[in-house]
C-alpha positions as CSV (number, residue, x, y, z in Angstrom):
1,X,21.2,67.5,-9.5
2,X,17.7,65.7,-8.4
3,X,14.3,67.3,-7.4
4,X,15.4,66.2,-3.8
5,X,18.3,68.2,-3.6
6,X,17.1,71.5,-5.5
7,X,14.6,71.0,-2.6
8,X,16.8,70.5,0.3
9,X,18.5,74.0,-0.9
10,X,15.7,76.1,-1.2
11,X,14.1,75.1,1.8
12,X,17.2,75.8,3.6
13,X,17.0,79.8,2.7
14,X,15.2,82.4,5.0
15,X,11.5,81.9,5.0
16,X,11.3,79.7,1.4
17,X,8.0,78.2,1.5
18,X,7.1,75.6,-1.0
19,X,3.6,74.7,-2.7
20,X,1.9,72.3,-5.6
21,X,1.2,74.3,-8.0
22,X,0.1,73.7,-12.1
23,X,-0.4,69.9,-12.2
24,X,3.3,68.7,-11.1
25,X,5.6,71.6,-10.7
26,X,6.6,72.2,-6.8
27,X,6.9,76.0,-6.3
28,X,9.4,77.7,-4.1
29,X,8.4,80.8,-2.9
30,X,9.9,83.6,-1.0
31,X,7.6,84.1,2.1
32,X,4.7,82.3,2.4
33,X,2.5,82.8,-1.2
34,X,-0.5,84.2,1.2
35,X,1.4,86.5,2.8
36,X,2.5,87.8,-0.5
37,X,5.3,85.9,-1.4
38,X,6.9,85.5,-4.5
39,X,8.2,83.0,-6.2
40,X,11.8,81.9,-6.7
41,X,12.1,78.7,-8.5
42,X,9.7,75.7,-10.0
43,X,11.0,72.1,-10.5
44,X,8.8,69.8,-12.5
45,X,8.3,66.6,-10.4
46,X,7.0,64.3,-13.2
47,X,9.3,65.2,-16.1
48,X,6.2,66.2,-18.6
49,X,6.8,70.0,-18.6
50,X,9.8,71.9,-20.0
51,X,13.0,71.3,-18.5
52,X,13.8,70.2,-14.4
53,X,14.4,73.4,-13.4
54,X,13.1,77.2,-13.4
55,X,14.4,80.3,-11.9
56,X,14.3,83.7,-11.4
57,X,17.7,85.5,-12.5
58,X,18.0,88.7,-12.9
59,X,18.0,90.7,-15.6
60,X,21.7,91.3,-16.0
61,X,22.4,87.6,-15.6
62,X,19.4,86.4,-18.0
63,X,21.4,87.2,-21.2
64,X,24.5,85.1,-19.7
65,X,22.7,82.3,-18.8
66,X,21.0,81.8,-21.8
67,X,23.6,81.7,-24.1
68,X,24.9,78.6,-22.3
69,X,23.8,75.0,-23.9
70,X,21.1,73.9,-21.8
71,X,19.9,76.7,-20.7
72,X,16.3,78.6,-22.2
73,X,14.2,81.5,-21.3
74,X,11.3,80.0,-19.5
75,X,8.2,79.7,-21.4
76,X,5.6,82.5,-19.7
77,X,8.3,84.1,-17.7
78,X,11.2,85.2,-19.6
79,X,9.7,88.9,-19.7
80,X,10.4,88.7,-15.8
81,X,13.9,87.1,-16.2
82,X,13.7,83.2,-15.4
83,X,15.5,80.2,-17.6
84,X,14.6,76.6,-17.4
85,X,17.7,74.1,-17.1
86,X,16.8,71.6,-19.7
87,X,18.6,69.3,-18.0
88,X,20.1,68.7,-14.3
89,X,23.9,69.0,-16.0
90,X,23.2,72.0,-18.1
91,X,25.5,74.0,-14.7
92,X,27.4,71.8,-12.5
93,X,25.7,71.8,-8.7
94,X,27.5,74.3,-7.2
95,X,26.5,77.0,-9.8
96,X,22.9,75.2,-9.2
97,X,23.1,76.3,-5.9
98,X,25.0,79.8,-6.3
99,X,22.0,80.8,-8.7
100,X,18.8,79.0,-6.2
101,X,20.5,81.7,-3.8
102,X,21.0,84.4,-6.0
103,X,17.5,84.1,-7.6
104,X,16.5,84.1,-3.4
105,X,17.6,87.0,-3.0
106,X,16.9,88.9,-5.6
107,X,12.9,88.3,-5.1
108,X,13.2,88.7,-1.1
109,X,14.6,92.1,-2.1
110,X,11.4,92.8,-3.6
111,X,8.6,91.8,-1.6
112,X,6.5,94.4,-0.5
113,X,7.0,96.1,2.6
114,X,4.1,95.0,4.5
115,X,5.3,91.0,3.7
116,X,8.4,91.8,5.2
117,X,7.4,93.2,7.9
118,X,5.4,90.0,8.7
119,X,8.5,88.0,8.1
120,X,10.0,89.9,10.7
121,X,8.1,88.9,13.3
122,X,8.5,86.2,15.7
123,X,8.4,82.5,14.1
124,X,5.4,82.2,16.9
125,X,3.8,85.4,15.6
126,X,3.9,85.0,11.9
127,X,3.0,80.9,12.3
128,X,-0.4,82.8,13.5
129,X,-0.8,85.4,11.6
130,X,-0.1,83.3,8.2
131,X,-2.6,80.3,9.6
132,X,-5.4,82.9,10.1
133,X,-4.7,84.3,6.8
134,X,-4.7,80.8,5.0
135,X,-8.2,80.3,6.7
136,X,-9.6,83.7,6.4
137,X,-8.8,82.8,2.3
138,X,-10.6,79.1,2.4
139,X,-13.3,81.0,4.1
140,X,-14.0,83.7,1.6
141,X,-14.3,80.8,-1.1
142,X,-17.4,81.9,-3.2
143,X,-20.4,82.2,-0.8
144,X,-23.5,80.7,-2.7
145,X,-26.6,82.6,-3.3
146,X,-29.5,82.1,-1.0
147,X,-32.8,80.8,-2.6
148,X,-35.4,83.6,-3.5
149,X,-39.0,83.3,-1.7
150,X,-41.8,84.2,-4.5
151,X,-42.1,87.5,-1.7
152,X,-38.2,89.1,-2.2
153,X,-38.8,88.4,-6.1
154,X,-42.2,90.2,-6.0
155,X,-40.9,93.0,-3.6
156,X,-38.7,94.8,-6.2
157,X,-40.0,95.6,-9.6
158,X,-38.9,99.1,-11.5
159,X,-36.9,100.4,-8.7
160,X,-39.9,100.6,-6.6
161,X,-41.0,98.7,-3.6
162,X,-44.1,97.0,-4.0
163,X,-45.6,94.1,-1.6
């Protein structure tokens, strides 16, 4: 199964969101990652990483899926229950699929209350409310320091003001 497909899957669930994250690696996400999303799954566009695919699994299927040829604990995320597919054919698609869905719905499951109750909303509605949030976050980039007169410098010395 190719990057284009895994896509066309995830983007097909309820309110999957996807992003460019760590060089290469396109990251689904359930509900929009500034809303509080989490992430679902991670495909490695340019082949350097490990494996073509990551996922979230569960852990009573994490210990079945790893024992399957193929199939790893992700590097950095085993302790929360994803594998990496080392290849495409380490499951056939369908069980590609069945686990993209599963691994869904187990993080939707989890989101915090106040990210599903924006999800709720109206498609209208949330569009807003997750634009404003994306710009309130670009916004409240590091402000930079404004330049010091010779007067503020001399205005504080030992916790007294002086002039």
């Amino acid at each position: 199964m190719d990057n284009e497909r895994i896509r066309e899957i995830c983007m097909a669930l309820p309110y999957a969101a996807e992003t460019m994250n760590w060089g290469l690696h396109l990251v689904y996400w359930a509900g929009d990652r500034d809303i509080g999303g989490k992430m679902f799954a991670m495909t490695d566009l340019d082949g350097a990483g490990t494996g073509v695919l990551w996922l979230h699994c569960g852990s009573e299927r994490f210990h079945e899926l790893i024992e399957k040829e193929g199939i790893i604990p992700s590097p950095y995320l085993a302790k929360a229950f994803w594998v990496t597919l080392e290849q495409s054919d380490a499951l056939r698609p369908r069980e590609i699929e069945e686990e993209l869905r599963r691994a869904h719905a187990l993080i939707f499951e989890r989101l915090p209350k106040r990210t599903r109750a924006i999800l709720a909303l109206p498609e209208g509605e949330r569009k807003k409310l997750i634009r404003e949030r994306k710009k309130r976050l670009t916004s409240s980039e590091k402000p930079t320091k404004p330049d010091k007169t010779r007067s503020d410098a001399a205005v504080v010395r030992k916790g007294r003001a002086t002039k």
